[in-house]
C-alpha positions as YAML, in Angstrom:
chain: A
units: angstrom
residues:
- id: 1
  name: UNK
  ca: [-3.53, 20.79, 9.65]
- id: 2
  name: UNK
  ca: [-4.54, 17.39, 12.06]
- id: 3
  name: UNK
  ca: [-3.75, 16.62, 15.56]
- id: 4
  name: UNK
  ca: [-3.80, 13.31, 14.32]
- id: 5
  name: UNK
  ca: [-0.15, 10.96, 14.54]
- id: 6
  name: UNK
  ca: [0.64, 8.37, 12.84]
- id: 7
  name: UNK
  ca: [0.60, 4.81, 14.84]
- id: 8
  name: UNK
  ca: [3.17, 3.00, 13.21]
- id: 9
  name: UNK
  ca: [2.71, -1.15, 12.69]
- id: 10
  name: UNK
  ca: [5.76, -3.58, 12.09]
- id: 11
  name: UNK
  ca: [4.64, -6.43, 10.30]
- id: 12
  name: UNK
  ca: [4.38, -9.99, 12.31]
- id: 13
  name: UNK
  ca: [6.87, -10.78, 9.06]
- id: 14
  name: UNK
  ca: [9.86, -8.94, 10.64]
- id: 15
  name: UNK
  ca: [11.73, -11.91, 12.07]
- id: 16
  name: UNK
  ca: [10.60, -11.53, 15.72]
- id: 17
  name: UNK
  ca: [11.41, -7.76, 16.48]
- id: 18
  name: UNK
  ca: [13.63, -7.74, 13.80]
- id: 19
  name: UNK
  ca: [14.72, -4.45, 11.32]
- id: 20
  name: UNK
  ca: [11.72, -3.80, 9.02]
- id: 21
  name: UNK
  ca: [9.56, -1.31, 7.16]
- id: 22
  name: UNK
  ca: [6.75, 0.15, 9.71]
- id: 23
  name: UNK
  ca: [3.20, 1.53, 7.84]
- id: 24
  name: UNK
  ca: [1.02, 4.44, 9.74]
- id: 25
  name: UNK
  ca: [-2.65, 2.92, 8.34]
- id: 26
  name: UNK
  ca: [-4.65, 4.95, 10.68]
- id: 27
  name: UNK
  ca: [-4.05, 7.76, 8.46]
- id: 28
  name: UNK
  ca: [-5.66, 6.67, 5.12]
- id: 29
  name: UNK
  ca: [-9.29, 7.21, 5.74]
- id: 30
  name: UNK
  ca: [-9.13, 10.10, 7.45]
- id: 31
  name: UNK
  ca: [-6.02, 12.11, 5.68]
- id: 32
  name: UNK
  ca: [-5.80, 9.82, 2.09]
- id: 33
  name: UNK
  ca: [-1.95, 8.99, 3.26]
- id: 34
  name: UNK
  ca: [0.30, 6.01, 4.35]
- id: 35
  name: UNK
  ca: [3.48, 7.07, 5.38]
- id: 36
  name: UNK
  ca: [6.21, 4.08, 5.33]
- id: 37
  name: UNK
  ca: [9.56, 4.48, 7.24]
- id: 38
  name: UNK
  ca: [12.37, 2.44, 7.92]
- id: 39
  name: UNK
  ca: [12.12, 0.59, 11.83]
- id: 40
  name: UNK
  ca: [16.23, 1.05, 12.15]
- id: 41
  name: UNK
  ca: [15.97, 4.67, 11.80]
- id: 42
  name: UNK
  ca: [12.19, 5.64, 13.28]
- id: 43
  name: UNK
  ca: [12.96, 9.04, 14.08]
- id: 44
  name: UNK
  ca: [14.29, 9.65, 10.22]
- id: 45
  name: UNK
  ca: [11.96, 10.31, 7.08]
- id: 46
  name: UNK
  ca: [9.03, 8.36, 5.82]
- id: 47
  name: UNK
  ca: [7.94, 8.24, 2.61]
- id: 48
  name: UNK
  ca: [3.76, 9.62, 2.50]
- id: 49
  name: UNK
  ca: [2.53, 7.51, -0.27]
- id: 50
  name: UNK
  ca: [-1.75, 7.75, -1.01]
- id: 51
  name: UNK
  ca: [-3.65, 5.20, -0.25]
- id: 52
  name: UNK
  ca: [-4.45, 4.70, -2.95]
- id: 53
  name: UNK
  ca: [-1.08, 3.69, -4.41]
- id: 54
  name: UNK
  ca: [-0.27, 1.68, -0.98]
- id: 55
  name: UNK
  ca: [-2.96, -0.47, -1.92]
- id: 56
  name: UNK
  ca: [-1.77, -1.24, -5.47]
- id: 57
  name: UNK
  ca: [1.53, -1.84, -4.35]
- id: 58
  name: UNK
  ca: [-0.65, -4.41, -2.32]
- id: 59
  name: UNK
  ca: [-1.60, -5.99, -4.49]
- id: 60
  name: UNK
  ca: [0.98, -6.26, -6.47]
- id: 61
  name: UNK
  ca: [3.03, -7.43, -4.05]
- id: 62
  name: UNK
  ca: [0.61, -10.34, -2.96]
- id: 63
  name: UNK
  ca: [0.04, -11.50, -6.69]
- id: 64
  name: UNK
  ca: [4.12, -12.40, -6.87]
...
């Protein structure tokens, strides 16, 4: 178990304050997780992916 929260980041992409996906880095190098959740609804679920597979979707993402 951590005492550590996640600090959730909305990308400078979301239209000014606008509705967008929010990422909790801070958690990858100590914990080996990036949870994802939806800004709309902050206080529903979040997908936990690895870091590991955050950073290949990434990439992928980038290379489109």
């Amino acid at each position: 178990m951590t005492t550590e929260s996640p600090c959730w980041f909305k990308s400078s992409y979301s239209n000014n304050g606008g509705d967008c996906v929010e990422v909790a880095h801070n958690l990858a190098h100590t914990l080996d997780i990036v949870p994802v959740r939806d800004s709309k609804v902050p206080a529903g679920p979040s997908l936990v992916l690895s870091a590991t597979a955050f950073t290949v979707f990434l990439e992928s993402v980038k290379a489109r």
